[in-house]
C-alpha positions in Angstrom: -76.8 -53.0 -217.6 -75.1 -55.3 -219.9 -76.1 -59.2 -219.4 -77.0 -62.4 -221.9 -80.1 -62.7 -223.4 -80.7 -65.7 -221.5 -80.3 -63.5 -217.9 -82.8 -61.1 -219.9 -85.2 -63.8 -220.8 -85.2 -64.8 -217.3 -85.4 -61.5 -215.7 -88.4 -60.3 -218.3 -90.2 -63.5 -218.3 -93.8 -63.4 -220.3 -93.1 -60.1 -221.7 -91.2 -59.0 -225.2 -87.6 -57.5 -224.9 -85.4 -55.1 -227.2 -82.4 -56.3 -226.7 -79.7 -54.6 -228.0 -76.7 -56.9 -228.9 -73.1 -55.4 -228.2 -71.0 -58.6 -227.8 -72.1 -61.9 -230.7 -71.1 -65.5 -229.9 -71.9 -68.5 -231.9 -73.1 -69.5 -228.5 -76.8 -68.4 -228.1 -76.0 -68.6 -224.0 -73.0 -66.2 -224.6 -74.5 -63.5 -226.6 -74.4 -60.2 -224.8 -76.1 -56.8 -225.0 -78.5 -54.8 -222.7 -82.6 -54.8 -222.7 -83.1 -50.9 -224.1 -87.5 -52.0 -223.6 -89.7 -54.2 -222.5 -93.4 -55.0 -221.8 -96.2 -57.4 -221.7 -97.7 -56.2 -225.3 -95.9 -56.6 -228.2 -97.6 -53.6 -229.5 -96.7 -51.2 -226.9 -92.9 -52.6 -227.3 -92.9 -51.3 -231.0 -95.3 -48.3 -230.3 -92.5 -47.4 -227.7 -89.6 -48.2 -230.3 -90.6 -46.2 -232.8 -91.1 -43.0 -230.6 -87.7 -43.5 -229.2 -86.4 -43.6 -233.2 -84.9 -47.5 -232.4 -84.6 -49.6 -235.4 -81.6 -51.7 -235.2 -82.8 -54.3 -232.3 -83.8 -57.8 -231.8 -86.9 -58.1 -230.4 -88.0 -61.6 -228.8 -90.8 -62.8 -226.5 -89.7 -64.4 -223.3 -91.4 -66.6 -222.8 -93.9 -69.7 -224.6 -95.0 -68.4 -227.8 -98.0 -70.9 -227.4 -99.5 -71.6 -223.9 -99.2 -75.0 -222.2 -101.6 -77.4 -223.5 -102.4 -75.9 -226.5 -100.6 -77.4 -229.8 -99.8 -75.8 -233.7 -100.3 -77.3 -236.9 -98.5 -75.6 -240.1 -100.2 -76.7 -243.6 -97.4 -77.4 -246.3 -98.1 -77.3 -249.9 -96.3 -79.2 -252.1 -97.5 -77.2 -255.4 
C-alpha cells in the first residue's frame, strides 16, 4: 500500500520501518513509497532484510530516538 513516510511513521509508531521510496519530493511530507518491514528491534528489521535479499531501502525509526527526559551531549574536537 503506497502512502507518505509521514502516514508510515504514524501508523508504525516506536518501531523501525523499510520504507521503500517510489515517488521523491523536496517535500519530506510528500515523499511517497510503501513500508516493505517493520518491527520493534532494529536487529530483527535487518536480520529480516537480509533474508528477504533487500538492500536498496531507507530504514528510519519512528519514533524518539532518545526517550523523554533524557538529554545527549556530542564531544567536538577541534584538533
Amino acid at each position: 500500500m503506497q502512502q507518505t513516510l509521514e502516514q508510515a511513521k504514524q501508523q508504525y509508531a516506536g518501531e523501525w520501518i523499510a520504507f521503500l521510496v517510489k515517488e521523491e519530493s523536496d517535500d519530506v511530507s510528500k515523499i511517497e513509497g510503501e513500508v516493505i518491514a517493520h518491527a520493534r528491534d532494529r536487529r530483527d528489521l535487518h536480520k529480516e532484510l537480509r533474508e528477504r535479499g533487500v538492500n536498496s531501502v531507507y530504514v528510519t525509526y519512528a519514533g524518539p530516538l532518545i526517550k523523554p527526559g533524557y538529554a545527549t551531549m556530542f564531544l567536538c574536537s577541534s584538533d
